[in-house]
N, CA, C and O of each residue as an XYZ file, in Angstrom:
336
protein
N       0.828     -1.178      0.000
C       0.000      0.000      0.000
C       0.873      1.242      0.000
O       1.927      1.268      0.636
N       0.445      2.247     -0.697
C       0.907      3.647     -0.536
C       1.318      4.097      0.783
O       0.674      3.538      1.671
N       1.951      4.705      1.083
C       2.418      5.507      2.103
C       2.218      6.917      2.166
O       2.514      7.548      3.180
N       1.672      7.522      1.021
C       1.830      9.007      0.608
C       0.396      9.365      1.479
O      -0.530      8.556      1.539
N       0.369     10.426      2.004
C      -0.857     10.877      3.141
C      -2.095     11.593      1.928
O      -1.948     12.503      1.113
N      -2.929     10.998      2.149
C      -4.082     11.197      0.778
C      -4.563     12.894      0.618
O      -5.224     13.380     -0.300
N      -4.077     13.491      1.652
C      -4.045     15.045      1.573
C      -3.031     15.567      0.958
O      -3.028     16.768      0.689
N      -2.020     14.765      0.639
C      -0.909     15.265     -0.241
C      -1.098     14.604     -1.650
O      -0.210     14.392     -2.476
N      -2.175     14.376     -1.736
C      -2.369     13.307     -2.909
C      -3.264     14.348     -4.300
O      -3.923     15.374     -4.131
N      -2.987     13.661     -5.535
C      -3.994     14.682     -6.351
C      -4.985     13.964     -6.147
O      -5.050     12.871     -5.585
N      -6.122     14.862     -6.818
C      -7.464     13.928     -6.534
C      -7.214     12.552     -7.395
O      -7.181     11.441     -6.867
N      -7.078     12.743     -8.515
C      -6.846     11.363     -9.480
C      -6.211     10.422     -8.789
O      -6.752      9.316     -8.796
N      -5.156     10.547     -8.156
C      -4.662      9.581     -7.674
C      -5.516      9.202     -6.123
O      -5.372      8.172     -5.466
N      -6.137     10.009     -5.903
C      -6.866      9.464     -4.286
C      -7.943      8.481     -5.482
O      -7.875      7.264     -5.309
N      -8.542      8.791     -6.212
C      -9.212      7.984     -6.234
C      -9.042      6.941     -7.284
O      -9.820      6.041     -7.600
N      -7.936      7.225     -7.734
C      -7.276      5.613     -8.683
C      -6.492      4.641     -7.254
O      -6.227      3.445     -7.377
N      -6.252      5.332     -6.128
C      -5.841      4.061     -5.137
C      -7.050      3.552     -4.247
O      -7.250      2.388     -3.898
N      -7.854      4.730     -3.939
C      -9.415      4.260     -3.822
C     -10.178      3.211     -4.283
O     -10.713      2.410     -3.516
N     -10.284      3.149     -5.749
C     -10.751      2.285     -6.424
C      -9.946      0.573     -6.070
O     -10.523     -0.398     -5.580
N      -8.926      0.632     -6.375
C      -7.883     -0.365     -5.713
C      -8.220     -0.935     -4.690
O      -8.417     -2.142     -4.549
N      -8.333      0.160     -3.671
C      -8.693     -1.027     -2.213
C     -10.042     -1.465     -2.020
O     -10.411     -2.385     -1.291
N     -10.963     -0.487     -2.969
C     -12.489     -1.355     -2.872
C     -12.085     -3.173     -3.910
O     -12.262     -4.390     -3.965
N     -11.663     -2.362     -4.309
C     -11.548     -3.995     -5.525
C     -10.832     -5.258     -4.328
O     -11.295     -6.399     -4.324
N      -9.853     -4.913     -3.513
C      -8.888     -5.594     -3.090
C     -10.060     -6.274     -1.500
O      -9.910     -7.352     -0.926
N     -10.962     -5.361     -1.234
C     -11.716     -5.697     -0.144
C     -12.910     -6.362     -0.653
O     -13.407     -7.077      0.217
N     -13.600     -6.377     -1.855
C     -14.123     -6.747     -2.510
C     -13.710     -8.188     -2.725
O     -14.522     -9.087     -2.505
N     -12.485     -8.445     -3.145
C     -12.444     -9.396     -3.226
C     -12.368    -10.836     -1.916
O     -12.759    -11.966     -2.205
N     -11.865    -10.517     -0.689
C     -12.852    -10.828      0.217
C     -11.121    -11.997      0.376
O     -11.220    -12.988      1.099
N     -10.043    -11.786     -0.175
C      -8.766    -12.462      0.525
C      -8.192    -11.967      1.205
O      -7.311    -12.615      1.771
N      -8.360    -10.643      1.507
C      -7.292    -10.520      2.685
C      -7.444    -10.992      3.863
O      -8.537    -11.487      4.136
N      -6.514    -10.963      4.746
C      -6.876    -11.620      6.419
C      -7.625    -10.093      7.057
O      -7.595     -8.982      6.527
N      -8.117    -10.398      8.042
C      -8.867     -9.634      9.071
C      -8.268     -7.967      8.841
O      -8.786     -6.944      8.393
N      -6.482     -8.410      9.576
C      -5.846     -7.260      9.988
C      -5.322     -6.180      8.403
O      -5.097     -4.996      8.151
N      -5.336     -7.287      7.800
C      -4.936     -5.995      6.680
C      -6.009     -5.301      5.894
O      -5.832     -4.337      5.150
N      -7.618     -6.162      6.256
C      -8.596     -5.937      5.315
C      -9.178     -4.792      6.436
O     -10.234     -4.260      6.093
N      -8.702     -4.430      7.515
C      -8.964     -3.412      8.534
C      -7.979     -1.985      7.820
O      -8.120     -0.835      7.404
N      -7.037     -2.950      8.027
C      -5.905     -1.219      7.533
C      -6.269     -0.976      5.985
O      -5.923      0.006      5.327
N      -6.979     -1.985      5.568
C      -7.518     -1.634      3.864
C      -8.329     -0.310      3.480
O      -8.312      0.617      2.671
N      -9.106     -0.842      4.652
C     -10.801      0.045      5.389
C     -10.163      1.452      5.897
O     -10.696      2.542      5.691
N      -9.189      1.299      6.450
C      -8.866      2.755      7.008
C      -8.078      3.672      6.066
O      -7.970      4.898      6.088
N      -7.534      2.724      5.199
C      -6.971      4.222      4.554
C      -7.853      4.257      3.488
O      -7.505      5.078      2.639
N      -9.166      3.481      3.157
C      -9.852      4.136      2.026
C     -10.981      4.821      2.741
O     -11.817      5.552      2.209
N     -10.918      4.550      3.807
C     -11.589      5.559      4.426
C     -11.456      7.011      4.508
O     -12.355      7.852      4.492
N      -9.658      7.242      4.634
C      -9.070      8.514      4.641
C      -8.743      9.023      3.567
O      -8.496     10.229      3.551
N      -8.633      8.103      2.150
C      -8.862      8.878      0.565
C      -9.646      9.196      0.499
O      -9.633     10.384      0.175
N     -11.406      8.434      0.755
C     -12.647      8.721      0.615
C     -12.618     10.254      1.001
O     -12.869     11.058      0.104
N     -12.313     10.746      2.349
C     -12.303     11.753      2.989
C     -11.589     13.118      2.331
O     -12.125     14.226      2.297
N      -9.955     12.712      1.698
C      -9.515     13.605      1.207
C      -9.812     14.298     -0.003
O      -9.627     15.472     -0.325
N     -10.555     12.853     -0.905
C     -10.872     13.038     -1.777
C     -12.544     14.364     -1.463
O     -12.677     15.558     -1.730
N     -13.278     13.572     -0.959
C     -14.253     14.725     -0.550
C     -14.242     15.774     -0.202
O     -15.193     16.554     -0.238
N     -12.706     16.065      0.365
C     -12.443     17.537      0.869
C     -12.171     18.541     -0.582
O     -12.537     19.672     -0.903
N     -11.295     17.422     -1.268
C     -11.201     18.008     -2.291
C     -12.003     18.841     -3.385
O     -11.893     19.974     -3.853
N     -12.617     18.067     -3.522
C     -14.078     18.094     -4.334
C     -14.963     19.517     -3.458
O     -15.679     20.182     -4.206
N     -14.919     19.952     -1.986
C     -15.626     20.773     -1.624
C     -14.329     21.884     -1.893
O     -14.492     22.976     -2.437
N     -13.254     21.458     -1.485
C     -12.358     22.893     -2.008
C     -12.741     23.043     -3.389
O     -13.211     24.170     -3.544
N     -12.736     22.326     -4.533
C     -13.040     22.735     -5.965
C     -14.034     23.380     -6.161
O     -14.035     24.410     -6.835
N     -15.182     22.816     -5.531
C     -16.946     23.358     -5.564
C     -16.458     25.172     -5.031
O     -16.769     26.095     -5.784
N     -15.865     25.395     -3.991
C     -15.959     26.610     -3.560
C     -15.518     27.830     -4.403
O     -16.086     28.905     -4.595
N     -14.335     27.345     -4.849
C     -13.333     28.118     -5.990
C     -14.126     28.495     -7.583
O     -13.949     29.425     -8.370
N     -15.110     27.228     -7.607
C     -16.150     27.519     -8.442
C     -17.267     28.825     -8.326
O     -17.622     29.836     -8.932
N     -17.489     28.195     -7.345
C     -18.733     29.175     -6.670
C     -17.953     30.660     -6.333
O     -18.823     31.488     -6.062
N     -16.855     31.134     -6.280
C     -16.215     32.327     -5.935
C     -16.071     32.840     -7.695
O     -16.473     33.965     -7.993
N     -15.647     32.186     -8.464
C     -15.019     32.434     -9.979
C     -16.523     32.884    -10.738
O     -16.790     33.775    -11.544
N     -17.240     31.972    -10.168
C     -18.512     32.717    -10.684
C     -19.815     33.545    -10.115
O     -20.932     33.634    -10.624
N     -19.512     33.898     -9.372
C     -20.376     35.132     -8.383
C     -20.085     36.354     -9.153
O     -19.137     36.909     -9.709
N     -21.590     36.546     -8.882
C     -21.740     37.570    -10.146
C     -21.303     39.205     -9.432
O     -21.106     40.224    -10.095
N     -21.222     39.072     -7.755
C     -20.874     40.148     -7.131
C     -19.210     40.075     -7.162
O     -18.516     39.059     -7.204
N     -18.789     41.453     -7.128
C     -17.550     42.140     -7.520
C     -16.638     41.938     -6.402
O     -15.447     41.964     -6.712
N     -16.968     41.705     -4.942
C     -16.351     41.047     -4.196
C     -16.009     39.854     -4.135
O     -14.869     39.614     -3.737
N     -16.524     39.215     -4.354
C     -16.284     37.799     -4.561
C     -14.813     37.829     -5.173
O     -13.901     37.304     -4.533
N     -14.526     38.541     -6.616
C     -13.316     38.317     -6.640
C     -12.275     38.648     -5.864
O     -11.139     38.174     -5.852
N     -12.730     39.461     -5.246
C     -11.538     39.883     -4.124
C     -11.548     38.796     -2.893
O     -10.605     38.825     -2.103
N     -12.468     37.960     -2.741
C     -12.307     37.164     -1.678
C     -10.826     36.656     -1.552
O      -9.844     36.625     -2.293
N     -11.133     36.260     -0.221
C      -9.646     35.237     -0.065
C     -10.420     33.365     -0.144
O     -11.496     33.143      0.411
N      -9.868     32.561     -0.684
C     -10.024     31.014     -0.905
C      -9.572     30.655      0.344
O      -8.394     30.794      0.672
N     -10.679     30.068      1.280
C     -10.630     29.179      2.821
C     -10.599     28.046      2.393
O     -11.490     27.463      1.775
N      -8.955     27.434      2.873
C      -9.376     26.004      2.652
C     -10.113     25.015      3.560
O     -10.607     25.362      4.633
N     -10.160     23.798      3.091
C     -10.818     23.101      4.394
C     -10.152     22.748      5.664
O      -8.973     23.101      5.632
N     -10.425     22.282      6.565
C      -9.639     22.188      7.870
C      -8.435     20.924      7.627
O      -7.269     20.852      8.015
N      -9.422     19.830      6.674
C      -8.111     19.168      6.433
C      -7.011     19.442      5.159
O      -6.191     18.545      4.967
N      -6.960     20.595      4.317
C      -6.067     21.088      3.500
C      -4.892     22.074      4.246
O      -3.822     22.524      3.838
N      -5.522     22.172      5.366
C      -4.407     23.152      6.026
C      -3.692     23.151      6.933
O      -2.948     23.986      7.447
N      -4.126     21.456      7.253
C      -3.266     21.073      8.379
C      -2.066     20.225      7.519
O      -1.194     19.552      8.069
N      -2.211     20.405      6.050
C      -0.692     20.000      5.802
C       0.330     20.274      5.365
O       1.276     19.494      5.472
C-alpha cells in the first residue's frame, strides 16, 4: 500500500488508489488485519478526496459570483487542507 498521506495526494490519484482497495476488499482475501488497515486508509482517501471536491466546488462558486467582491475574496481552505 501507498504511504503518501491522501491530503498530499492529487485527486486522481486518491481515487485511482481508492478504487484499488475497494476492488482488493471486494475481493474478500485478505486476512482480518490488513482488510482493517484496507478500510482505514480508504476511508481517509474517501475523505480527502471529498475535501477536495468541496475545495473545488468553492473556488467555483467564488469564480462565478456575479458580485464584484467575490473576486476579491480570499479562498478558505478546508480544515483538512491546512493542516498540511
Amino acid at each position: 500500500m501507498a504511504s503518501k498521506k491522501p491530503e498530499n495526494m492529487s485527486y486522481e490519484a486518491t481515487i485511482e488508489e481508492l478504487d484499488t482497495l475497494v476492488n482488493q476488499l471486494e475481493n474478500g482475501d485478505l486476512p482480518l488485519d490488513d482488510a482493517l488497515k484496507t478500510f482505514e486508509r480508504g476511508i481517509a482517501l474517501a475523505r480527502a478526496g471529498q475535501s477536495k471536491l468541496s475545495d473545488a466546488e468553492q473556488r467555483v462558486k467564488i469564480l462565478l459570483s456575479d458580485s464584484d467582491e467575490a473576486a476579491l475574496s480570499d479562498f478558505v481552505e478546508s480544515d483538512e487542507q491546512s493542516e498540511v
